[in-house]
BALOBA-1460 file (C-alpha; in Angstrom, 3 decimals):
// residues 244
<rec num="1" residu="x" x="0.000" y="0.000" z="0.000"/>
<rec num="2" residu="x" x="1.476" y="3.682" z="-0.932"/>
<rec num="3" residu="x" x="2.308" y="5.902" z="2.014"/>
<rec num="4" residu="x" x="0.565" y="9.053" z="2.086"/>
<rec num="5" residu="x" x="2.042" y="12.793" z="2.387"/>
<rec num="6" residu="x" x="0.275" y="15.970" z="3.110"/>
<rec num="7" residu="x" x="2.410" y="19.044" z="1.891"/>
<rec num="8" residu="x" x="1.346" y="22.051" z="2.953"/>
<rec num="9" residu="x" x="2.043" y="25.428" z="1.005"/>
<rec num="10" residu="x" x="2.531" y="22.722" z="-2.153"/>
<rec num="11" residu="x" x="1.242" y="24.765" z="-4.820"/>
<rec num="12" residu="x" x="4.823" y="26.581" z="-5.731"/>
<rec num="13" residu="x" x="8.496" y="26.399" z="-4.869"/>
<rec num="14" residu="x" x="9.979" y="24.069" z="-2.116"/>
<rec num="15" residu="x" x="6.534" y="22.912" z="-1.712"/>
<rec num="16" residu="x" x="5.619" y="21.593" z="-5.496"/>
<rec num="17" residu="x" x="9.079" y="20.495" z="-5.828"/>
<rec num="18" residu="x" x="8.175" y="18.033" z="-3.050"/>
<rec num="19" residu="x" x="5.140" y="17.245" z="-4.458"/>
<rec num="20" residu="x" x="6.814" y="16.132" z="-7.248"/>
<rec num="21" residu="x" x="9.475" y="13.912" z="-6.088"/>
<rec num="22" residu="x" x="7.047" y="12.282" z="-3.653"/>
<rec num="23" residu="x" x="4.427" y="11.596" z="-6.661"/>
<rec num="24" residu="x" x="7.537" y="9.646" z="-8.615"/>
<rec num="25" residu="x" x="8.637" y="8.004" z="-5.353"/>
<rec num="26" residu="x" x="4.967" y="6.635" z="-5.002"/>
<rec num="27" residu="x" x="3.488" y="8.238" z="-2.568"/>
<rec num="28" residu="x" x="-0.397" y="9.501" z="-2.256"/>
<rec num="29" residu="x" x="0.614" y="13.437" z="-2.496"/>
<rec num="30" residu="x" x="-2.063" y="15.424" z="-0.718"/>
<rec num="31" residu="x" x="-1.201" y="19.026" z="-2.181"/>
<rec num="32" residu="x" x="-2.400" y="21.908" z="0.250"/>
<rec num="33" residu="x" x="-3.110" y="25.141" z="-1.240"/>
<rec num="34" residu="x" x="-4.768" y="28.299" z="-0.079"/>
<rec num="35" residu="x" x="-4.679" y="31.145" z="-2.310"/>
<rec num="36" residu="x" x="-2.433" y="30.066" z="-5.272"/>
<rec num="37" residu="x" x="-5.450" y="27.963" z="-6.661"/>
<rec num="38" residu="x" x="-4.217" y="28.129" z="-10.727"/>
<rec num="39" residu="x" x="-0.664" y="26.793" z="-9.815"/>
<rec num="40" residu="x" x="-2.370" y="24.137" z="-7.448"/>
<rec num="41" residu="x" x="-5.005" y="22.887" z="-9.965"/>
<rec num="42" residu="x" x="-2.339" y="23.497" z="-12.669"/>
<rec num="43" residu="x" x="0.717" y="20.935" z="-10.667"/>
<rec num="44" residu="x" x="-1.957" y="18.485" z="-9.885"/>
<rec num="45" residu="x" x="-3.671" y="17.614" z="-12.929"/>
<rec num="46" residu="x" x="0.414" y="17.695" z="-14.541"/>
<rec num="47" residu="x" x="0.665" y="15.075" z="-11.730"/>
<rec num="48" residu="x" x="-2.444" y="13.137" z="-12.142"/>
<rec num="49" residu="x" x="-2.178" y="13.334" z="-15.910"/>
<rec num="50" residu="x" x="1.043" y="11.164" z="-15.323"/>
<rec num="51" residu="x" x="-0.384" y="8.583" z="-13.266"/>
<rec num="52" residu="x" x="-0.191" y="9.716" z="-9.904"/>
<rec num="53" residu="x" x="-2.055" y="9.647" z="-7.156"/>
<rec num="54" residu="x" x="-2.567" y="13.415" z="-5.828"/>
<rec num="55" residu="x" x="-5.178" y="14.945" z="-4.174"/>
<rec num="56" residu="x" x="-5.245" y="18.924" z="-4.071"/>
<rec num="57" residu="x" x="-7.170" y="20.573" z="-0.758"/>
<rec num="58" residu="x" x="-7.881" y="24.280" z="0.348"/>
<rec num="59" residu="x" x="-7.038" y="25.124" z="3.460"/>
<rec num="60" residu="x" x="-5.600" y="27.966" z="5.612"/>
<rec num="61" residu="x" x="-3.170" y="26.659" z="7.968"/>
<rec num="62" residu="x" x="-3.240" y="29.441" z="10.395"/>
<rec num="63" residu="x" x="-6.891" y="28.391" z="11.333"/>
<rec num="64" residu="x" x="-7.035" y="24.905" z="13.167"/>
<rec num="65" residu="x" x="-10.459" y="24.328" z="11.577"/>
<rec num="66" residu="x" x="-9.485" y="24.282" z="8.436"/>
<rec num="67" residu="x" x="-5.996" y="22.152" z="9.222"/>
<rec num="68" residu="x" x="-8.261" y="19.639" z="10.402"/>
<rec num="69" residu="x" x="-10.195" y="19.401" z="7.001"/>
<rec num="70" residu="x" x="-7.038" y="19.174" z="5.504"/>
<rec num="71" residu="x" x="-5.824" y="15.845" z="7.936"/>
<rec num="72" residu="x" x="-9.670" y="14.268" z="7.523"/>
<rec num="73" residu="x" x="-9.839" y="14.792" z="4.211"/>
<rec num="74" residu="x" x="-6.458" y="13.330" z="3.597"/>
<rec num="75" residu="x" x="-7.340" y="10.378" z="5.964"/>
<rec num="76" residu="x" x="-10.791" y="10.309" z="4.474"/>
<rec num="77" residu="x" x="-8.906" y="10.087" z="0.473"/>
<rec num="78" residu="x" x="-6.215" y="7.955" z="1.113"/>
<rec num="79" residu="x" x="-6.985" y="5.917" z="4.593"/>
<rec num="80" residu="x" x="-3.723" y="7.592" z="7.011"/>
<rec num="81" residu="x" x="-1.003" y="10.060" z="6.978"/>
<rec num="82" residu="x" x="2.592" y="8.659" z="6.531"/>
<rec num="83" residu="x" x="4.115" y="12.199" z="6.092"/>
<rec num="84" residu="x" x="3.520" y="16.114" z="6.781"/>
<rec num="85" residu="x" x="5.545" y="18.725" z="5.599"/>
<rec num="86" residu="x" x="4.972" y="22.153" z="7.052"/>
<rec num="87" residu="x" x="5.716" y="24.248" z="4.240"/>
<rec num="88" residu="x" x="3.684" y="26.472" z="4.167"/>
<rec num="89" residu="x" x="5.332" y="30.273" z="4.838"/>
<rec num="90" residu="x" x="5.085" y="33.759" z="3.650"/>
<rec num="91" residu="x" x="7.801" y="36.402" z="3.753"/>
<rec num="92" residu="x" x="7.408" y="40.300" z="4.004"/>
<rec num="93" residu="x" x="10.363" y="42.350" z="4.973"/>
<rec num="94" residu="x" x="11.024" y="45.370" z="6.598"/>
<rec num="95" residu="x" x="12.561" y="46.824" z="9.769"/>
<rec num="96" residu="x" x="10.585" y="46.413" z="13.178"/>
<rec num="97" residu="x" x="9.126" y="50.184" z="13.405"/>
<rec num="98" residu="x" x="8.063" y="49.812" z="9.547"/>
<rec num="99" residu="x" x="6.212" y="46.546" z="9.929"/>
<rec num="100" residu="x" x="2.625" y="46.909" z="9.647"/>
<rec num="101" residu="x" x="1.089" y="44.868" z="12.730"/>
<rec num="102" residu="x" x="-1.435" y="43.014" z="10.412"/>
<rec num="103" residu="x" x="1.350" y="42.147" z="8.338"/>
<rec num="104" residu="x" x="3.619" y="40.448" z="11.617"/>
<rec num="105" residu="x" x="0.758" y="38.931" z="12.753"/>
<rec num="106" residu="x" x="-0.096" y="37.164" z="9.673"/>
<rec num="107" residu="x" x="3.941" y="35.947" z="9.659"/>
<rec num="108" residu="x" x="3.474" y="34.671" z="13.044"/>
<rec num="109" residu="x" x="-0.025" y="32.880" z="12.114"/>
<rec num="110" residu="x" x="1.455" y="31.118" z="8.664"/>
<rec num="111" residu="x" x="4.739" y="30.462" z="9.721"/>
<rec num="112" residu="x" x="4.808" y="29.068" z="13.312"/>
<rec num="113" residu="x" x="1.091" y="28.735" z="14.113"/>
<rec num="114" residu="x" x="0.412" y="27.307" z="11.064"/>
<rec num="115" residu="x" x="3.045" y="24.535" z="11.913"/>
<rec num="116" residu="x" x="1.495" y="23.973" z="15.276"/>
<rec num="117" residu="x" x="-1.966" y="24.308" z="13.891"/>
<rec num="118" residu="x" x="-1.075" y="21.032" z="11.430"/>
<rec num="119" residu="x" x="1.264" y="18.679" z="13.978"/>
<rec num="120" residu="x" x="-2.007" y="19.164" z="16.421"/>
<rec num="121" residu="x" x="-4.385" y="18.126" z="13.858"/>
<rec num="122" residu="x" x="-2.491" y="15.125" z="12.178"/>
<rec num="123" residu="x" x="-1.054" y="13.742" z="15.989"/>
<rec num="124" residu="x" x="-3.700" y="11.677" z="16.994"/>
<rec num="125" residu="x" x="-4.040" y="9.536" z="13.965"/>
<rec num="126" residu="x" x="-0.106" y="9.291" z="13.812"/>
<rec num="127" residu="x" x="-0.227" y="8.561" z="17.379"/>
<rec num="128" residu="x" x="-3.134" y="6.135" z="17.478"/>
<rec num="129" residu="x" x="-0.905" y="4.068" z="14.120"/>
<rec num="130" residu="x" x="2.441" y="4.434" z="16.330"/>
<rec num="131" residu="x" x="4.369" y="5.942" z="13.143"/>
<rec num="132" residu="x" x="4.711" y="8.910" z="11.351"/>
<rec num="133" residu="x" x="7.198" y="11.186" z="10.159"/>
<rec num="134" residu="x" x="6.426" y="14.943" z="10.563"/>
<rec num="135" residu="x" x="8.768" y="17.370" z="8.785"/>
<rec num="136" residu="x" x="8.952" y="21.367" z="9.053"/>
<rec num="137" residu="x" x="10.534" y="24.091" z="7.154"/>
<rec num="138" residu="x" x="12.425" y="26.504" z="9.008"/>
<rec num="139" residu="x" x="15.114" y="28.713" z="7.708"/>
<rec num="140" residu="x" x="18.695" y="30.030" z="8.232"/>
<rec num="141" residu="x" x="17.143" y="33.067" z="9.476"/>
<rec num="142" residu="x" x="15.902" y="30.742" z="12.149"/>
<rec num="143" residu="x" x="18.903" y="29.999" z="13.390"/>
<rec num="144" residu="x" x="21.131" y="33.422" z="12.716"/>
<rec num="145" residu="x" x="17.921" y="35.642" z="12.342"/>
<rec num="146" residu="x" x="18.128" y="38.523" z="9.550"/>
<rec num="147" residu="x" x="18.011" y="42.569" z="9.432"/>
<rec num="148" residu="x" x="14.508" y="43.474" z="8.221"/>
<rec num="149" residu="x" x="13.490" y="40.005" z="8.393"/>
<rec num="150" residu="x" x="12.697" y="40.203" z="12.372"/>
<rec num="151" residu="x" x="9.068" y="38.696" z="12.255"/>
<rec num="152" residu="x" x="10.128" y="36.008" z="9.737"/>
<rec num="153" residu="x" x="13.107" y="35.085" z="11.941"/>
<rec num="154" residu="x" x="11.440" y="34.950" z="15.286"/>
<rec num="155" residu="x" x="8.671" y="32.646" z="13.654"/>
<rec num="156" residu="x" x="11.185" y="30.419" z="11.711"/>
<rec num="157" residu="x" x="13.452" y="30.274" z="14.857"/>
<rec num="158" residu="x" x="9.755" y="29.187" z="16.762"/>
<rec num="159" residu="x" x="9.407" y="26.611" z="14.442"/>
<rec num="160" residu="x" x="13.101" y="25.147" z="15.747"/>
<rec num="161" residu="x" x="12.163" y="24.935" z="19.164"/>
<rec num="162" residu="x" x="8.806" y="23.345" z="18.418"/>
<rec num="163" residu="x" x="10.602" y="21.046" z="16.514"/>
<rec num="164" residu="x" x="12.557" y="19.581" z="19.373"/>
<rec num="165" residu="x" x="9.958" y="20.174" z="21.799"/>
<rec num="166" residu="x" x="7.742" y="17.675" z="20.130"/>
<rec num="167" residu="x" x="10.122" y="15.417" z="18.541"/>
<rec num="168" residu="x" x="10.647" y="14.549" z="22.241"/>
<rec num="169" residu="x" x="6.823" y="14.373" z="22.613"/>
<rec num="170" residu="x" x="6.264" y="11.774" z="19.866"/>
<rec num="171" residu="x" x="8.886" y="9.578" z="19.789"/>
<rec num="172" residu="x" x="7.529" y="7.286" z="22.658"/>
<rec num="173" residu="x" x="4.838" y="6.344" z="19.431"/>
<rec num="174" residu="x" x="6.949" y="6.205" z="17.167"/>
<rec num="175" residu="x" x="6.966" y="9.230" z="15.070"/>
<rec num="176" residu="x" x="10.077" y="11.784" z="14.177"/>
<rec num="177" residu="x" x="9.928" y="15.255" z="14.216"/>
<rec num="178" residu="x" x="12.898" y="17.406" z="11.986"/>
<rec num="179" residu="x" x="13.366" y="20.457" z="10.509"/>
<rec num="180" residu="x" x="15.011" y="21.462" z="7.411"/>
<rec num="181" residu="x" x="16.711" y="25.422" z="7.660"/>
<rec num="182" residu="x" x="16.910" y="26.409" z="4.201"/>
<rec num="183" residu="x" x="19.498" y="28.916" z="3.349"/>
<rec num="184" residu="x" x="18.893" y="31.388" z="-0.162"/>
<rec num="185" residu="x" x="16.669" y="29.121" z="-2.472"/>
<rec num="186" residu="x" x="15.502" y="30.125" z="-5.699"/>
<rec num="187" residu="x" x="12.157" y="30.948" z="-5.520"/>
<rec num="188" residu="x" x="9.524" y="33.391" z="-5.910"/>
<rec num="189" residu="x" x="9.847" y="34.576" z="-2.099"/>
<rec num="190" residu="x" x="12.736" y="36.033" z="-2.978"/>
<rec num="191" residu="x" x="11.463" y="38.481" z="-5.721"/>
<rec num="192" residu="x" x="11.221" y="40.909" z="-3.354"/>
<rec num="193" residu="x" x="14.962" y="41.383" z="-3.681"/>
<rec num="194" residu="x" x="16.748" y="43.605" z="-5.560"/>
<rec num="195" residu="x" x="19.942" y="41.733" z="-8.130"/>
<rec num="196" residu="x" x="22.669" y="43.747" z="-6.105"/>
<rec num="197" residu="x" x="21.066" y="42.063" z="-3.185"/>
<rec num="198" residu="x" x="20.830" y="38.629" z="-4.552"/>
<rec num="199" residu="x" x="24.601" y="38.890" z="-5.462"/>
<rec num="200" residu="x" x="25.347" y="40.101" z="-2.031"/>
<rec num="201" residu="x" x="23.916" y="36.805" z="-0.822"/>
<rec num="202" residu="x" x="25.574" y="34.368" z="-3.126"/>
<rec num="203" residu="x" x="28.617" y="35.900" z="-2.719"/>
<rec num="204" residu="x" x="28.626" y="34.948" z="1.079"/>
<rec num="205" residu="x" x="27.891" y="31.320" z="0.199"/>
<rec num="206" residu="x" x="30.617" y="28.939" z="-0.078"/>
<rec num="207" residu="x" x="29.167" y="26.911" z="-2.819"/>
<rec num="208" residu="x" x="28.872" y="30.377" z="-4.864"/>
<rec num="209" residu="x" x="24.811" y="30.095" z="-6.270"/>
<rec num="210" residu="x" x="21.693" y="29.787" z="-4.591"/>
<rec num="211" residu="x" x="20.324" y="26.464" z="-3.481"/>
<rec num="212" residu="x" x="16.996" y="24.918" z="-5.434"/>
<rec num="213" residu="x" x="13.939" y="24.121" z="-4.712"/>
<rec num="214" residu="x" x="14.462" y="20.437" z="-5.650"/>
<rec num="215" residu="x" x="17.153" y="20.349" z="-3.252"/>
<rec num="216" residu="x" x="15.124" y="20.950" z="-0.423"/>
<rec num="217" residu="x" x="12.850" y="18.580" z="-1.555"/>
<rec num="218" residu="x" x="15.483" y="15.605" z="-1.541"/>
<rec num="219" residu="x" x="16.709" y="16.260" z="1.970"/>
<rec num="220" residu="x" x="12.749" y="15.924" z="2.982"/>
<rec num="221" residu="x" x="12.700" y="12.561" z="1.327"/>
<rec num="222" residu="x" x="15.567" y="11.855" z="2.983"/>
<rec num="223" residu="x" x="13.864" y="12.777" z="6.852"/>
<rec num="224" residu="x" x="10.770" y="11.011" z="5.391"/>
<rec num="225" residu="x" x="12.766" y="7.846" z="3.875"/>
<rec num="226" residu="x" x="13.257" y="4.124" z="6.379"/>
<rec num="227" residu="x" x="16.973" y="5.604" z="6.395"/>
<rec num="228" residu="x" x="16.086" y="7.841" z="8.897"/>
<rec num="229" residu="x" x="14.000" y="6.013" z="11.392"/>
<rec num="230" residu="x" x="16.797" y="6.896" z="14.140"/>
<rec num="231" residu="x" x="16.576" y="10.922" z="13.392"/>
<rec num="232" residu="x" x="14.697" y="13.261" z="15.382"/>
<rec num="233" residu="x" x="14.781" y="16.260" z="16.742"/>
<rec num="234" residu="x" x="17.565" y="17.533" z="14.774"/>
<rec num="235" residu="x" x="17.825" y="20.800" z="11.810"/>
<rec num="236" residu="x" x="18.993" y="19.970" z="8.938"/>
<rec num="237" residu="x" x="20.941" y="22.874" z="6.999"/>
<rec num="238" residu="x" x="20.612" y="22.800" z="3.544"/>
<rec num="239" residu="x" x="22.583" y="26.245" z="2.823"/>
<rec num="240" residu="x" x="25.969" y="25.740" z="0.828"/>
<rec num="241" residu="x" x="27.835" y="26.278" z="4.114"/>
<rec num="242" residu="x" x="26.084" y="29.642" z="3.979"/>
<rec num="243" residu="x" x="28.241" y="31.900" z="6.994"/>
<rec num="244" residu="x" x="26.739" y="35.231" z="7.828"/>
């Protein structure tokens, strides 16, 4: 029987690059979406058209209702939950006196709550099968934090200590709990940046370019993989020995 994965945030970037690899690896993909509806429908009837098995849900992860529509109708499609990656995450810089409070807020709900919001709703069936792997994007920023990027980097860094918190919580029943801390990956989040910028970036990274999305996606199979039954609580840099 295929193992199922919910992705959340799986409609673009890190998120439909795991989508992806997990479709060709044979899982059940459950691809979460909330507002970027076109690239969702448009990356899972690619994926279905090829065979897969993928099921594409709405939901907002910063409201627990809705993250436990997601896990029902996941267990509801597909019979369990094998995986979740908390991808989901939005970005919005700007220094701590320019930050618009609606803005930070929103960061904080997305980023960490959003996080919480899914390991809460998807524990109890992991819990009640004694497995599970559960598997959260953080970020460099998370671990250095960033000018402008306070909000983000608080969140991200909340998403670390969760992370260990509750990989200590589960693993009685079996289930892991890691994090991945991405360092500059080429996506759309960072279109906010100016070229100058971008070059400033990759010329601090020892590996000289930007990570990918694809990547990121490979280290997650990794976390989700047999091969590391005997990993938890641990953050996983994938940054090209990124120093700041």
């Amino acid at each position: 029987m295929n193992k199922t994965v919910v992705i959340t945030g799986a409609s673009k970037g890190i998120g439909a690059a795991s989508a992806i690899l997990f479709a060709r690896k044979g899982y059940n993909v459950v691809l979460n979406y909330n507002q970027s509806y076109q690239s969702a429908k448009l990356l899972s009837s690619s994926l279905s058209g090829q065979g897969f098995n993928v099921f594409p849900v709405k939901a907002d992860v910063s409201n627990k209702l809705e993250t436990d529509f997601l896990i029902n109708e996941a267990i509801s499609k597909f019979g369990t939950v094998d995986v979740l990656i908390n991808n989901a995450g939005i970005s919005i810089s700007g220094t701590i006196n320019e930050m618009d409070i609606h803005d930070s807020d929103r960061i904080f709900d997305v980023n960490l709550k959003g996080v919480y919001n899914c390991c809460k709703s998807v524990t109890p069936k992991m819990i009640s099968q004694k497995s599970g792997k559960i598997i959260n994007i953080s970020s460099i920023w998370g671990q250095v934090g960033a000018s402008c990027e306070v909000a983000y980097s608080a969140a991200k860094a909340g998403v670390i200590g969760l992370t260990k918190a509750l990989a200590k919580e589960l693993a009685p029943s079996g289930i892991t709990v890691n994090a991945i801390a991405p360092g500059i990956i080429d996506t759309t989040m960072n279109e906010e940046y100016t070229i100058e910028e971008i070059e400033d970036f990759v010329s601090r990274i020892p590996l000289s370019r930007m990570g990918t999305p694809d990547e990121i996606a490979l280290a997650a199979y990794f976390l989700a993989s047999d091969d590391a039954d005997y990993i938890t609580g641990q953050i996983l840099g994938v940054n090209g020995g990124y120093v700041v």
